[in-house]
C-alpha positions in Angstrom: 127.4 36.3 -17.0 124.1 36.5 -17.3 122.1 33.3 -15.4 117.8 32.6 -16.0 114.9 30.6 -14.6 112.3 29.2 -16.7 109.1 30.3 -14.1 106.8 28.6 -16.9 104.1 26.1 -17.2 105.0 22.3 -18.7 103.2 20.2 -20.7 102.2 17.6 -17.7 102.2 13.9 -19.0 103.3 14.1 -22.6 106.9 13.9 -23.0 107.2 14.4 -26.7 105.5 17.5 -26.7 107.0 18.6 -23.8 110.3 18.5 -24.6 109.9 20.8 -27.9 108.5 23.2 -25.3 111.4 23.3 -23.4 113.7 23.6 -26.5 111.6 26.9 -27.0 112.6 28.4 -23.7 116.1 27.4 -24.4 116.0 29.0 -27.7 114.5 32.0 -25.8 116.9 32.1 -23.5 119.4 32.2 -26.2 117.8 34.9 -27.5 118.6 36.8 -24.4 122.5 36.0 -24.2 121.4 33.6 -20.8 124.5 31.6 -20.1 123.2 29.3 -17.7 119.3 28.2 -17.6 117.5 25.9 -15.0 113.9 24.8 -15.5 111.5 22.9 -12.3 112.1 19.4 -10.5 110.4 17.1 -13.1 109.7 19.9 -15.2 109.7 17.7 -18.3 107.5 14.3 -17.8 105.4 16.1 -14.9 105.5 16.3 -10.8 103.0 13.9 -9.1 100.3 16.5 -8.1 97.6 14.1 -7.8 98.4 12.2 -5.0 97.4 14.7 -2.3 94.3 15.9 -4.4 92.6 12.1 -4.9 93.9 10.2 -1.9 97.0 8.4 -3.2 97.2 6.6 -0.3 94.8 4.3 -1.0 96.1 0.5 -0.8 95.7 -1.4 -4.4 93.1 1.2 -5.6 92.5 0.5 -9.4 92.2 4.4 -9.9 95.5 5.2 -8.9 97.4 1.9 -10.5 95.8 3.6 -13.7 97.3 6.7 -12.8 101.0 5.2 -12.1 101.0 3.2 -15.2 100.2 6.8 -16.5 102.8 8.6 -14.8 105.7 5.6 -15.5 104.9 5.9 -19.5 105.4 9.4 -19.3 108.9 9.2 -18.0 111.6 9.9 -19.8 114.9 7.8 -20.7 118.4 9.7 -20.0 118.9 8.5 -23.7 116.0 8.8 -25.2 114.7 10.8 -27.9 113.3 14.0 -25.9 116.3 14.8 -24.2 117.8 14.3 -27.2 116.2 17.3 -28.4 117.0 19.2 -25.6 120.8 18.6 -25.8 120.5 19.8 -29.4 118.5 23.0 -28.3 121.2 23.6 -25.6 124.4 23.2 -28.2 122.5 25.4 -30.7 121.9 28.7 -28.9 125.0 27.8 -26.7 122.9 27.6 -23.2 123.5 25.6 -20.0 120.6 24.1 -19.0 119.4 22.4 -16.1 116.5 20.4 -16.1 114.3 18.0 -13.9 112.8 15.7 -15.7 110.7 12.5 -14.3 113.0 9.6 -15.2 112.4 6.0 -16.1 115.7 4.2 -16.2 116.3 2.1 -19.4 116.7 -1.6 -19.0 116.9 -2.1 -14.9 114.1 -0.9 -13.0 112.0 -0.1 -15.4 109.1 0.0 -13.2 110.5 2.9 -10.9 110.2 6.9 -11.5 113.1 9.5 -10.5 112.9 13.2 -10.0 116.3 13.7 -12.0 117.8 16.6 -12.0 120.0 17.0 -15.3 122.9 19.2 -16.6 123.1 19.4 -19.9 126.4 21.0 -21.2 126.2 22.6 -24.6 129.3 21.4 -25.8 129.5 17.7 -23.9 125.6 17.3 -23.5 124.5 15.5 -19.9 127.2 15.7 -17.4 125.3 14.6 -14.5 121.9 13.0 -13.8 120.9 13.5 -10.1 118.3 11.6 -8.9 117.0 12.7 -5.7 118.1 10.8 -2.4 115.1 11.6 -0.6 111.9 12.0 -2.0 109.6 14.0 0.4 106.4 13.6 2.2 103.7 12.0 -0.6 106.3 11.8 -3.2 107.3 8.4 -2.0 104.4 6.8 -3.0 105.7 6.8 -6.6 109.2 8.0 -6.8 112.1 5.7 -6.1 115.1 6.9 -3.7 118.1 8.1 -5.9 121.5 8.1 -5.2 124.6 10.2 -4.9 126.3 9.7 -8.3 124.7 12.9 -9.3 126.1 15.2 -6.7 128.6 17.2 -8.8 129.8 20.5 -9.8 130.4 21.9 -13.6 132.8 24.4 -15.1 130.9 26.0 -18.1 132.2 29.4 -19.5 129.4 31.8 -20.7 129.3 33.7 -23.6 131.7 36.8 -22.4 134.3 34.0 -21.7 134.2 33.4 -17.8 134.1 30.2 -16.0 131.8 29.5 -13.6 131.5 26.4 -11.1 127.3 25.7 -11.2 125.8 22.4 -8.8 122.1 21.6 -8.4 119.8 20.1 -5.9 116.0 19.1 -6.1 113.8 20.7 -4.3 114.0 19.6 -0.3 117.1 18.6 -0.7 118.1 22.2 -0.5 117.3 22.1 3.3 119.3 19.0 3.7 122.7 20.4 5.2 124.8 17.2 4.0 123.6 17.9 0.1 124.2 21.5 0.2 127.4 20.9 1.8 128.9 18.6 -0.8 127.6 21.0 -3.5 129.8 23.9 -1.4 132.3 21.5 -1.4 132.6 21.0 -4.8 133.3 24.9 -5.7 130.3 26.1 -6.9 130.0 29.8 -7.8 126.2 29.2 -8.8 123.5 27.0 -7.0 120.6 25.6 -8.8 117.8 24.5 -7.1 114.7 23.1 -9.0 111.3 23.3 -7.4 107.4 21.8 -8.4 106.1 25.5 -7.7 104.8 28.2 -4.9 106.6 31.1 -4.0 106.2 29.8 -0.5 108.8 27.0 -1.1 111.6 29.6 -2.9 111.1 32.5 -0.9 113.2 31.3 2.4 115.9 28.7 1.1 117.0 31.0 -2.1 118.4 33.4 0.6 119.7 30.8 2.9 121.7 29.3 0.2 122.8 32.6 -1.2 123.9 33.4 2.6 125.3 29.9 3.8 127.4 29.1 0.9 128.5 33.0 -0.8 126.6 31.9 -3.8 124.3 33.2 -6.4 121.3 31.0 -5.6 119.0 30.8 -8.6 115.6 28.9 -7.8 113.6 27.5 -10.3 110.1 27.0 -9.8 107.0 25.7 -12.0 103.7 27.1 -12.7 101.4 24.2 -12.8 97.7 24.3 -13.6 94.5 22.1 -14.6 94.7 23.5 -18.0 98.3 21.8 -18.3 97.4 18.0 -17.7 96.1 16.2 -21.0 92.2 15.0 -20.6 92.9 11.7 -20.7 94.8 11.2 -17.3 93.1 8.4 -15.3 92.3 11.2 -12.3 91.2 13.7 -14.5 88.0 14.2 -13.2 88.8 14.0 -9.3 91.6 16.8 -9.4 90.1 21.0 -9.0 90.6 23.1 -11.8 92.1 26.2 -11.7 96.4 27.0 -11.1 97.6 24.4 -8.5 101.3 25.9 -8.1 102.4 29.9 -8.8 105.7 29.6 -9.9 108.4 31.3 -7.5 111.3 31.0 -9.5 113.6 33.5 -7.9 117.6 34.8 -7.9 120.0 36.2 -4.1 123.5 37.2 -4.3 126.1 36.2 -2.4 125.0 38.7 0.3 121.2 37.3 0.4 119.7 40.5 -1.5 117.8 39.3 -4.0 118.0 39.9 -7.6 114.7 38.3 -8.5 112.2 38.1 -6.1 110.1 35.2 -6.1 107.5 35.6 -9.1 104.1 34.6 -8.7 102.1 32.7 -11.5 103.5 35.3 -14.1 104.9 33.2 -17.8 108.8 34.1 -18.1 112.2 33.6 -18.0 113.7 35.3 -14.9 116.5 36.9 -15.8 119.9 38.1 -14.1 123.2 39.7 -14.8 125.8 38.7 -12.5 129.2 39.4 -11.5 131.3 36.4 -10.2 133.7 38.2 -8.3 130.6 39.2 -6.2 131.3 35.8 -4.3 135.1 36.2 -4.2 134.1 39.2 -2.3 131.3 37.8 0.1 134.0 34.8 1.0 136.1 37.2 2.8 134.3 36.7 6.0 132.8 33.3 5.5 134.0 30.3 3.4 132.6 27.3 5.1 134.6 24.6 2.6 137.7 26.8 3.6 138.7 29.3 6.3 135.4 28.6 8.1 135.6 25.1 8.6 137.1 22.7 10.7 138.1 19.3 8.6 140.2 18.4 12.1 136.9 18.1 13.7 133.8 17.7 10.9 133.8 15.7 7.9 131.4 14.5 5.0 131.8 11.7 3.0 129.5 11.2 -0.2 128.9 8.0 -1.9 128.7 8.5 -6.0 128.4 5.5 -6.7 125.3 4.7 -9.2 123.1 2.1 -6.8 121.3 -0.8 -8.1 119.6 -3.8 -7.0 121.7 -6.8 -8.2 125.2 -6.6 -10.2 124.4 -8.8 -13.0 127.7 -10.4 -14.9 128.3 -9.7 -18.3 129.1 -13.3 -19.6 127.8 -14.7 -22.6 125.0 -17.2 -22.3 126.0 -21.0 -22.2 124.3 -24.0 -23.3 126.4 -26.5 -22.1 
């Protein structure tokens, strides 16, 4: 099976175009024979860079209110027409893709943004949405908390016909024991984790993963610059020009070697070939969803429920 990483730049802010770039890497990958792809958290819509360059802190500043409004128009909708393109891109060259996108939900909570991270089957489209639970550090300040209805493994069967089990976390959620955990949990063969950029966030977790759960890790990491972000963004003029993140985008076996080392700022997919029964073998001496744990004594329960403010009833209106 052979498994990628799209260490590339996006097109920050400007969804349209955007997605037709990503339905070029897919096509790429393709190309290649890659079974399974994964591209950066909010990859496609754009990660919130300019809240610790311009002082996003600032209460009711008109600046960054311009730059939110900004940010919640470029969002994309789970069914709107830019993913749509991307499912279409993923069916045609036959590629799984995972993809984080910066979601605006369609009619509730319109005024909210998600990191999302989404698996997109070739044959059945999205199978999962996961928007992630805990937003970190300054990404609060303009993403909503997600939920767990997102927290699943997939069966897909690459091109050579094998089947692999493939689950996906954003970002720091890898380091968050309970969401790796029910990822393990559910089977996976493959862990994807998607990541804004730097080498310095893939080059320690990647391994870990790999190590902790006999997986192929494959991180996914964005290369983000100045040159990326369209001219009219509010903040345009405050934020340093020049590459902001390097990329990073990485691949461990179930061992912890790596396959791909974390690649700095360089424009590619990163590519490996790998054998599944690589992780039957690694689970020999430690399986910590089966001969290496102890359900008598630990336990996780996970919540997939899809969370909303208020459970509105669906009867018709009355005028009586």
């Amino acid at each position: 099976m052979r498994i990628a990483a799209a260490n590339v730049h996006p097109i920050w802010g400007r969804p349209d175009a955007g997605a037709e770039r990503v339905a070029e890497w897919i096509g790429r990958a393709g190309a290649e024979g890659v079974d399974l792809l994964a591209f950066g958290e909010t990859h496609l819509g754009g990660y919130p860079f300019w809240l610790a360059m311009t002082d996003g802190a600032r209460w009711n500043d008109p600046d960054q209110k311009r730059a939110y409004a900004y940010y919640l128009e470029a969002a994309v909708e789970l069914a709107g027409r830019q993913l749509g393109i991307i499912i279409e891109a993923a069916a045609e060259h036959r590629v799984f893709t995972y993809l984080g996108i910066a979601e605006r939900r369609s009619g509730t909570a319109r005024g909210s943004v998600y990191a999302t991270l989404v698996a997109i089957d070739p044959v059945h489209g999205i199978v999962s949405a996961h928007r992630k639970v805990q937003p970190t550090y300054d990404e609060r300040m303009v993403w909503a908390a997600g939920d767990g209805n997102g927290l699943r493994v997939h069966a897909f069967t690459g091109r050579e016909g094998e089947t692999a089990r493939v689950g996906g976390l954003n970002c720091w959620e890898n380091w968050m024991p309970q969401a790796r955990l029910a990822m393990y949990a559910g089977g996976e063969d493959i862990h994807v984790s998607a990541w804004p950029g730097s080498v310095r966030n893939t080059v320690d977790i990647t391994r870990f993963v790999a190590l902790e759960g006999r997986v192929f890790s494959l991180a996914a990491s964005t290369i983000l610059a100045r040159d990326d972000v369209a001219d009219d963004f509010p903040l345009g003029a405050q934020v340093p020009t020049g590459t902001w993140t390097d990329g990073g985008s990485a691949v461990a076996a179930p061992d912890g070697t790596w396959l791909r080392e974390p690649l700095p700022l360089e424009e590619r997919l990163v590519i490996a070939d790998i054998d599944l029964a690589r992780v039957r073998e690694e689970r020999q001496n430690l399986d910590v969803t089966g001969h290496y744990s102890r359900a008598d004594i630990f336990g996780l329960s996970v919540d997939r429920r899809r969370l909303g403010v208020a459970e509105l009833g669906q009867e018709p209106v009355s005028l009586d």
